[in-house]
N, C-alpha and C positions, 0 to 999 in steps of 0.2 A: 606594538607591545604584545608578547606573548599574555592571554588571558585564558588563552584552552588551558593553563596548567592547574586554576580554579577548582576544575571540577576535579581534579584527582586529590585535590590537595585538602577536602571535604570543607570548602569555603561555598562553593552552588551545586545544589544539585539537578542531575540529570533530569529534564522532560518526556515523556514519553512520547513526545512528536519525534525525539531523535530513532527511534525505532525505524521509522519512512526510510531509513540509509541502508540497515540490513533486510528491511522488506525487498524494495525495488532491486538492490542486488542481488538476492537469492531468487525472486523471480526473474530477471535476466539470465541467473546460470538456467533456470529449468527451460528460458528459450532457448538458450543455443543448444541445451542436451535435446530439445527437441530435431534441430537444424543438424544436428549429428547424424541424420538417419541421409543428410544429403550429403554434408560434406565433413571428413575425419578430423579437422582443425575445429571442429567446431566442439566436438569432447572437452581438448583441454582448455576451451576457453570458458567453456562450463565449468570445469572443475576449478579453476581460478577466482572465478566472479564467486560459483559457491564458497571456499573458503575465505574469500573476503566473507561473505554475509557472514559465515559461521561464526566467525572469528568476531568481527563487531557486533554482531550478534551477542552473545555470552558476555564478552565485557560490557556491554549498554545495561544486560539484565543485572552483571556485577552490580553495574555503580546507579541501576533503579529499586535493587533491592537494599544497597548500602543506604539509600535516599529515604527508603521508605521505615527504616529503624533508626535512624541517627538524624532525617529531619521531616519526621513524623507532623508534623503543622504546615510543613510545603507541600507534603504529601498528601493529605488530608483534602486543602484546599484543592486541588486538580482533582480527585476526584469526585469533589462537589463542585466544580466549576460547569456552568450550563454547556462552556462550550469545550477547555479542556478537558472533560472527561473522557469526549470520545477517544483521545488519542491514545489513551491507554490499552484499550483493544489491538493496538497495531502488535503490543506485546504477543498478544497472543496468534494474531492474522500471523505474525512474519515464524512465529514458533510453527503454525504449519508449514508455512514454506520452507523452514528448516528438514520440520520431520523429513517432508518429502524430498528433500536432497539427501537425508539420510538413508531413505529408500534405494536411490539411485545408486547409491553410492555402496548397498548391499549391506548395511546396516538396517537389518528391515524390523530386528523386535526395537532397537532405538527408534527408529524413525516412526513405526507404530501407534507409541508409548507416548511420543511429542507427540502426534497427529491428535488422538485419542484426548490426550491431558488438555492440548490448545483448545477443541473444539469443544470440551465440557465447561474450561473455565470463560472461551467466550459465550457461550451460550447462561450463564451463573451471571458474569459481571453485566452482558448486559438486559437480564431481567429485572436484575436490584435496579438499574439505574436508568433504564428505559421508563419503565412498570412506575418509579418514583416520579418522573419526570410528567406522568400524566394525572398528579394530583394537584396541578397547577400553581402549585408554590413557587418552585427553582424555577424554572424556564419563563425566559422572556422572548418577547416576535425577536429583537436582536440577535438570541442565541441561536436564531436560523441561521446556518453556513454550514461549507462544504464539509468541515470535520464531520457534520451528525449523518453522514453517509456510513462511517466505519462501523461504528456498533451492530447493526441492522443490517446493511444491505454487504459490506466486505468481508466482513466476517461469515455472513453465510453463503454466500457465494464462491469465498474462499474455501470451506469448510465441503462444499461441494464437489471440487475437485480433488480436494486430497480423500477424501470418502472413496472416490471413482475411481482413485492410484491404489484404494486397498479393495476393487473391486463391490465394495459393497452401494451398488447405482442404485437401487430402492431408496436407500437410505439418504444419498446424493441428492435425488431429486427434489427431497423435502427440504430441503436445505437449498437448493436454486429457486424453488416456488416463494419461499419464506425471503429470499433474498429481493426477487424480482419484484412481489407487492410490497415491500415496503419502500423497492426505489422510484417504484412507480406513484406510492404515495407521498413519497417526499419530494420529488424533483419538479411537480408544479410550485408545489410550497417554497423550495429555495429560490427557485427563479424568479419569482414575483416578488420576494423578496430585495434580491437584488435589483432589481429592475427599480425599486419605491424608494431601497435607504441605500445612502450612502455606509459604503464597508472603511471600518477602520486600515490606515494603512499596513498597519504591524501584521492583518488578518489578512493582507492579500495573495500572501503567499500559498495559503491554501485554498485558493482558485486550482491547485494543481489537483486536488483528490476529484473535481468534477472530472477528469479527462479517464480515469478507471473506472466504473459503472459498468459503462456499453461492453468496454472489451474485457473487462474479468468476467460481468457475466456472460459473454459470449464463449469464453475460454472454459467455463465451469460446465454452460451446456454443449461443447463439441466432447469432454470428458466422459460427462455421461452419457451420452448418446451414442457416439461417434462419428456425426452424421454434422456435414457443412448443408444445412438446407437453408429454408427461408426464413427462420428466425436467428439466424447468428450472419446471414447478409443484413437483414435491416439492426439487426445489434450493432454490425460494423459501420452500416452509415449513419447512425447516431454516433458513434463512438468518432466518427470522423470529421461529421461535423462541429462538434464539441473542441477538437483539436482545430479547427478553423479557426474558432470562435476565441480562441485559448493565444493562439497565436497573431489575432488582431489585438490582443489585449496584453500581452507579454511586458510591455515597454513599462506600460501602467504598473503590472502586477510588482516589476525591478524595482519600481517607488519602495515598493517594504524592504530595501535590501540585498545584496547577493551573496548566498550563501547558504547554510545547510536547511533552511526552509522550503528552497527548490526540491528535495528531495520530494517534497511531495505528488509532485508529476511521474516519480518514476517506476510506479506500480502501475495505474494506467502505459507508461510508454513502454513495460517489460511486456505488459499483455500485449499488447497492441501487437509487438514482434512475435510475440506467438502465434497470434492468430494470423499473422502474415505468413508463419510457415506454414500453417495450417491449410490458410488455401492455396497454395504452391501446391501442398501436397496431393491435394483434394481436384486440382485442377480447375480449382473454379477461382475465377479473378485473381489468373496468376499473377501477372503484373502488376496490380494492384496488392498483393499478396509481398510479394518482393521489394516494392516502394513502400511499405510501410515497417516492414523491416529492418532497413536500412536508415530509412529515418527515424527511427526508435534510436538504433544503437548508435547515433551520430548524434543524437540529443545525448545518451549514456554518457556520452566518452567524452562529452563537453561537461559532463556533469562532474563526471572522475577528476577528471584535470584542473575544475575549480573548487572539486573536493579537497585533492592535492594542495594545492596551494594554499588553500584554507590551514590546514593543517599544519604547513612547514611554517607558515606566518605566527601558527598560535592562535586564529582567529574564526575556526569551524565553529565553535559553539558558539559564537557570535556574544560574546560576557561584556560584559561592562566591566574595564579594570575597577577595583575598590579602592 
């Protein structure tokens, strides 16, 4: 049964976890625009993957701004949620990876203007809601999970790199420092966590935002620097082993489901292909560089085609007929 037609039909509204679909596409176009510089098919596969993002992109912010005046109490609720608020941030993470397609694409006072606007409203939303979080009201040990990486550590790490595409690396840097202490503060705290409580199954899908950390901030620091040295190889082998780790667990994580909550691995595996061109390019750990690559974009294109079918079925937003 067709149920995707729900959400147009202003019977549910959109989550901001659905955001994870034009993120990770729009960071895959900015890999292959990267991989452009090796081989000329890799342009327009960029510019395809980017006008997907763009394009669900703008309709996602339609119908979360339609959500956010017409059902203002569901709305409400996710942003006092300990655990979905973070996902709301994605709105603004994937607005810079917009901008910065925008860039590319020579729209550069638009792309600016997003970069600019993303990185002040996340830096705004999550001071209200971090800063809140530490008067020990809202927040319970349960609300430890991978979502509370976005606010804090993706966002500014994100925010790093598009800073670096407008050349302004002073600025960038403050923004990967800010990112890297708090991932470092956070990711003894989740792990232990996980390691004590059993996670609900509906949450396991976001197992996938663990696998982006290592490699977005590895991708933020080769931006500003422009240098593959010894901290963006040990960024890579955490970042790899975490995909080890991701991939003994897979089976399990499928328990929640299949379907548009995978999205969530696909900003980690956009970077990861980044930074695979990266050391191709760099000449350091080519092969390892080019096998990670490849398996990025072969998780992608697994991703697409059960996006696809999601879709033609009626059954991406995963609804519960009424």
């Amino acid at each position: 049964m067709n149920t995707d037609k729900l959400i147009f039909l202003n019977k549910t509204p959109l989550s901001a976890s659905f955001f994870s679909m034009p993120l990770g596409l729009g960071a895959f176009a900015l890999a292959w625009h990267h991989a452009s510089q090796i081989a000329n098919v890799a342009d327009t596969i960029s510019h395809v993957l980017g006008g997907l993002a763009m394009a669900f992109w703008l309709l996602f912010l339609g119908l979360y701004l339609h959500k956010a005046i017409n059902h203002r109490k569901h709305w409400l609720d996710e942003l006092h949620c300990p655990v979905r608020f973070a996902f709301v941030v994605l709105i603004f993470v994937s607005g810079m990876i917009m901008g910065e397609l925008l860039m590319i694409w020579q729209y550069e006072l638009l792309g600016k203007s997003l970069i600019y606007l993303s990185i002040i409203l996340q830096l705004l939303y999550g001071t209200w809601r971090i800063a809140t979080l530490w008067q020990g009201v809202e927040f319970e040990q349960k609300s430890t999970l991978p979502p509370f990486y976005l606010p804090a550590v993706a966002s500014n790490f994100t925010s790093a790199g598009a800073l670096s595409l407008l050349g302004l690396n002073d600025w960038a840097m403050l923004f990967f420092g800010a990112g890297m202490i708090a991932w470092l503060m956070f990711e003894p705290v989740l792990l232990q966590h996980l390691r004590t409580q059993e996670i609900p199954t509906k949450l396991r899908a976001t197992f996938g935002i663990i696998l982006a950390p290592a490699f977005v901030g590895a991708n933020a620091y080769i931006a500003v620097t422009g240098q593959v040295d010894m901290i963006v190889k040990i960024l890579v082998g955490y970042g790899l082993l975490q995909l080890l780790f991701l991939a003994r667990l897979f089976t399990w994580i499928l328990k929640a489901g299949v379907g548009a909550s995978l999205w969530s691995f696909s900003f980690g595996l956009a970077s990861m292909a980044n930074i695979g061109i990266s050391l191709y390019q760099h000449h350091t750990l080519s092969s390892l560089g080019v096998a990670m690559f490849i398996i990025a974009n072969i998780a992608a294109v697994a991703l697409l085609a059960l996006t696809t079918l999601r879709l033609v079925q009626g059954r991406y937003f995963g609804i519960t007929a009424q």
